[in-house]
Steps between C-alpha positions, in 0.01 A plus 500: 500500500485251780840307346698866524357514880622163588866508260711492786739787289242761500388400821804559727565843343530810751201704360211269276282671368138420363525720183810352431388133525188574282700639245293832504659790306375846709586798281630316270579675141244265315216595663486908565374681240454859603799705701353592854624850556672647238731709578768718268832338464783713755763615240803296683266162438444624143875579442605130657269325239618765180850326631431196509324555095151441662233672361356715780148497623337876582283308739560238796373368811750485778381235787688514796526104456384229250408117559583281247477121521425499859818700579484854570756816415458785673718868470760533730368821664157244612656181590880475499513119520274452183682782308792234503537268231779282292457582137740362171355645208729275290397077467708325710717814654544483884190702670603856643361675785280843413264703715154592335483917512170503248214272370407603182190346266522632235328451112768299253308353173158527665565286747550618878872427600659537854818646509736542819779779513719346712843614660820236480733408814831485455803222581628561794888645538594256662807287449294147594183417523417197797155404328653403145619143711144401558326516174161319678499824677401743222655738661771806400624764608402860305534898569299637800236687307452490142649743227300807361488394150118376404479217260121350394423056567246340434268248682661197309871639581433402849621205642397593875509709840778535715587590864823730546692504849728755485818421720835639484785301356866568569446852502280533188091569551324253274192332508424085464213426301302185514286370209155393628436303216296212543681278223782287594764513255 
């Protein structure tokens, strides 16, 4: 532990955190074995996962946020900033920007699995986007708010938070979203 404290990379980040550095896994999907507060699935949850050909549970707990790794995701109706996060649920694919709506931990082969229903933003409409010349930025321009549709991630489909500034940009409302990742790519 004392080489991560003194790695001048982790060192110089913005936020370091203890749990992080020790490698400690809070909540993590290895190590709960009961559900907390069951609770019966709501039938709009339960009709997302029949869509996506998950097998519903009847029963889930619904945390209003979730650490994982050190990192914690929180609903956007608790914390917006921590409800914000770039996910790519394909290898490789460039990350997306989503906003966490539920938590859900839920039963899946007798093993406790966390489960986020999350809410995708949009490209902007707009006909050129500044950010796309500095690539060391991580930054791009995407709708204001996100679109209605509800679409399930998981934990590993996250690559990290973001911070969104929304501005207005020849006209068009949009908002510019800044990975907070950690990682230098």
């Amino acid at each position: 532990m004392f080489h991560k404290l003194i790695n001048p990379q982790l060192r110089n980040t913005l936020i370091t955190d203890i749990a992080s550095l020790a490698g400690q896994q809070d909540n993590d999907d290895s190590t709960v074995e009961i559900l907390t507060r069951p609770t019966p699935v709501p039938a709009h949850i339960n009709a997302l996962l029949i869509s996506l050909h998950m097998h519903p549970p009847r029963q889930a707990d619904f945390p209003s946020s979730v650490t994982v790794k050190g990192i914690t995701y929180t609903v956007a109706s608790k914390h917006l900033g921590n409800s914000c996060v770039l996910v790519s649920t394909n290898k490789g694919g460039r990350p997306y920007p989503v906003q966490i709506q539920s938590i859900l931990r839920v039963v899946i082969q007798d093993t406790i699995k966390t489960l986020f229903i999350v809410q995708r933003y949009t490209e902007a409409s707009v006909s050129f986007d500044p950010y796309t010349r500095y690539p060391a930025l991580c930054a791009k321009m995407w709708s204001r708010h996100p679109c209605e549709d509800l679409t399930v991630v998981t934990v590993d489909d996250i690559q990290a938070h973001f911070a969104a500034c929304p501005i207005t940009w020849r006209g068009s409302d949009a908002t510019v979203v800044i990975s907070l990742s950690r990682e230098i790519n």
